[in-house]
C-alpha positions in Angstrom: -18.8 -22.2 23.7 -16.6 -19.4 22.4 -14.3 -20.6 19.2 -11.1 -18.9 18.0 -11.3 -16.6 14.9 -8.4 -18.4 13.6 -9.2 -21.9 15.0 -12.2 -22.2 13.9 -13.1 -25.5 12.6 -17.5 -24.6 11.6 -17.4 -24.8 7.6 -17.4 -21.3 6.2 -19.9 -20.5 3.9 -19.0 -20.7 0.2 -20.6 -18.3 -2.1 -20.6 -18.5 -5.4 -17.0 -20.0 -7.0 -14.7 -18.4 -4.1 -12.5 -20.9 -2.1 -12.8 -21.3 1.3 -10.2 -18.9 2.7 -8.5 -18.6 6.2 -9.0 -15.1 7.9 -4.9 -14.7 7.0 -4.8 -14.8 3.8 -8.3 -13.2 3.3 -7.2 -10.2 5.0 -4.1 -9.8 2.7 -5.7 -11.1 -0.5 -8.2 -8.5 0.0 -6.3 -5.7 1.2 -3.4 -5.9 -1.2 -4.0 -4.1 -4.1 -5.4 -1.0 -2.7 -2.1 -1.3 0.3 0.2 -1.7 -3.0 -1.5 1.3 -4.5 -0.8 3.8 -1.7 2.6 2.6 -1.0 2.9 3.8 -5.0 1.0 6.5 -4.5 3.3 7.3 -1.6 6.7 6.8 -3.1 6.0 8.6 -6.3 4.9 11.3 -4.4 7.7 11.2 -1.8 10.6 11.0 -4.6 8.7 12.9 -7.2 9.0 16.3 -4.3 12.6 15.5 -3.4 13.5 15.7 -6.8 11.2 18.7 -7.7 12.7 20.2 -4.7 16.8 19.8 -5.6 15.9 21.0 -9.1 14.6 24.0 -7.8 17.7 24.5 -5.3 19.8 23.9 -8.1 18.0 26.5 -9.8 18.3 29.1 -7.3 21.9 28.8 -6.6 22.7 28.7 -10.2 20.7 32.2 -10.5 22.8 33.4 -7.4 26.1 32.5 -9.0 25.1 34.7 -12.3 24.7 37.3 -10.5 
């Protein structure tokens, strides 16, 4: 007989001190810090080149106008 992943009702095995957690909330308790890191990562990124970039713009034209 084939059960459903989230329906399950066999007893997990516990190991060690860990609570007994649903696939759900496994999945995001697991994969949330290193999700949260690259969406950092990301945005830093992503903001710290759109800003790098209108500086430089702002640059240029300002050497343009000297001239």
């Amino acid at each position: 007989m084939m059960l459903r992943w989230f329906g399950s009702s066999l007893p997990r095995r516990n190991q060690g001190n860990q609570p007994n957690l649903n696939p759900h909330s496994y999945f995001y308790k697991v994969l949330a810090v290193p999700l949260l890191k690259v969406g950092a990562v990301s945005l830093g990124t992503f903001y710290g080149l759109r800003y790098l970039w209108r500086y430089l713009e702002d640059d240029e034209k300002d050497n343009k106008s000297e001239k």
